[in-house]
N, C-alpha and C positions, 0 to 999 in steps of 0.2 A: 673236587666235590666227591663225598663218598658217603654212603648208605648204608646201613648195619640195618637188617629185620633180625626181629625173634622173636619168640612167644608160639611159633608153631609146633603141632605135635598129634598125638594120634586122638581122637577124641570119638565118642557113640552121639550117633542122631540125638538130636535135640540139645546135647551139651556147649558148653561155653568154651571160649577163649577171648585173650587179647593180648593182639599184636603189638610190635613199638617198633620204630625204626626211628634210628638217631641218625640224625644230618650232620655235618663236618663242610666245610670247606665254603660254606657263603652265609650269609646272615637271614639266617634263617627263619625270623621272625616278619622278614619283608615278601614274604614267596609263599601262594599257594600252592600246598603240596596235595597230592591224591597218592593212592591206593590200589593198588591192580594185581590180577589176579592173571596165571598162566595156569590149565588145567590141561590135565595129558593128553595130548594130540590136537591141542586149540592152541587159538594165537590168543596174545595174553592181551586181557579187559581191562578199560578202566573200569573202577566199583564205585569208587567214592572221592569225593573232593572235599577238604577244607580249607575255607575260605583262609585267606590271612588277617582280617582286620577286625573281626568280630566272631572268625572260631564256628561259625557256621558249616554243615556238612550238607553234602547232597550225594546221594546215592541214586544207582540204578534200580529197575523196579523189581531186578532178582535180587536184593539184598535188603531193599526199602523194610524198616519195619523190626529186621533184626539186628544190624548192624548199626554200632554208633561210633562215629568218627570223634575223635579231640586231637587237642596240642598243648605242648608247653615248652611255647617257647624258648624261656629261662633252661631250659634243660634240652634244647633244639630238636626235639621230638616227638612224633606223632605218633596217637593210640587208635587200633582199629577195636574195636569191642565187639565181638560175635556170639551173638546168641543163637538159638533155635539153630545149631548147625544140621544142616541136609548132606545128604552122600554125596550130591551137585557143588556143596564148595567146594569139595577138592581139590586139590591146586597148590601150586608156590606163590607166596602173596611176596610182593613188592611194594617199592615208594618209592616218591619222586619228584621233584617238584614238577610242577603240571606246564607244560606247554614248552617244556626244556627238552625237547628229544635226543641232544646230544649227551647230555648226561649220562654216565656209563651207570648201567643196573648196580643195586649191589646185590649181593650172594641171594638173596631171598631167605623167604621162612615156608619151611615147609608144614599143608593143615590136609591131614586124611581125617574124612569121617567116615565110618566105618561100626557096623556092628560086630 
């Protein structure tokens, strides 16, 4: 099982990004995967979850609102989509499928917000 993020980068308050992190190694269309976030000197969050069976996302209530979770599938991938960034996302964002904690991390992606 292996993980690839990217899509991270330097970005000013309020700007956008989106993440992707391709899956490998199980079929990946049958597995709720999430989205998690390590920010410097914290232990790392989950953020977001989406569903497998209908693509639905659930977020925490520091994200709720700006951030939109998807997938596809066909291409064993998940999209984080960040809006309204704050200085407070900072962090290496992650993925994974959810409730799998042996699964080894992949490298992450790295999101500075920054003026």
């Amino acid at each position: 099982v292996q993980y690839a993020e990217s899509g991270g980068g330097l970005v000013h308050p309020g700007g956008s990004l989106r993440l992707s992190c391709t899956a490998s190694g199980f079929r990946f269309a049958g597995y709720i995967m999430s989205w998690y976030r390590q920010a410097p000197g914290k232990e790392r969050e989950l953020i977001a979850t989406t569903m497998d069976r209908d693509g639905t996302t659930r977020y925490i209530d520091a994200v709720r609102g700006r951030f939109a979770g998807s997938r596809d599938d066909a291409r064993s991938t998940l999209y984080l989509q960040m809006n309204s960034l704050r200085p407070e996302d900072t962090a290496d964002y992650y993925c994974r499928r959810t409730f799998y904690d042996n699964d080894r991390w992949g490298q992450g992606t790295q999101v500075t917000v920054s003026s």
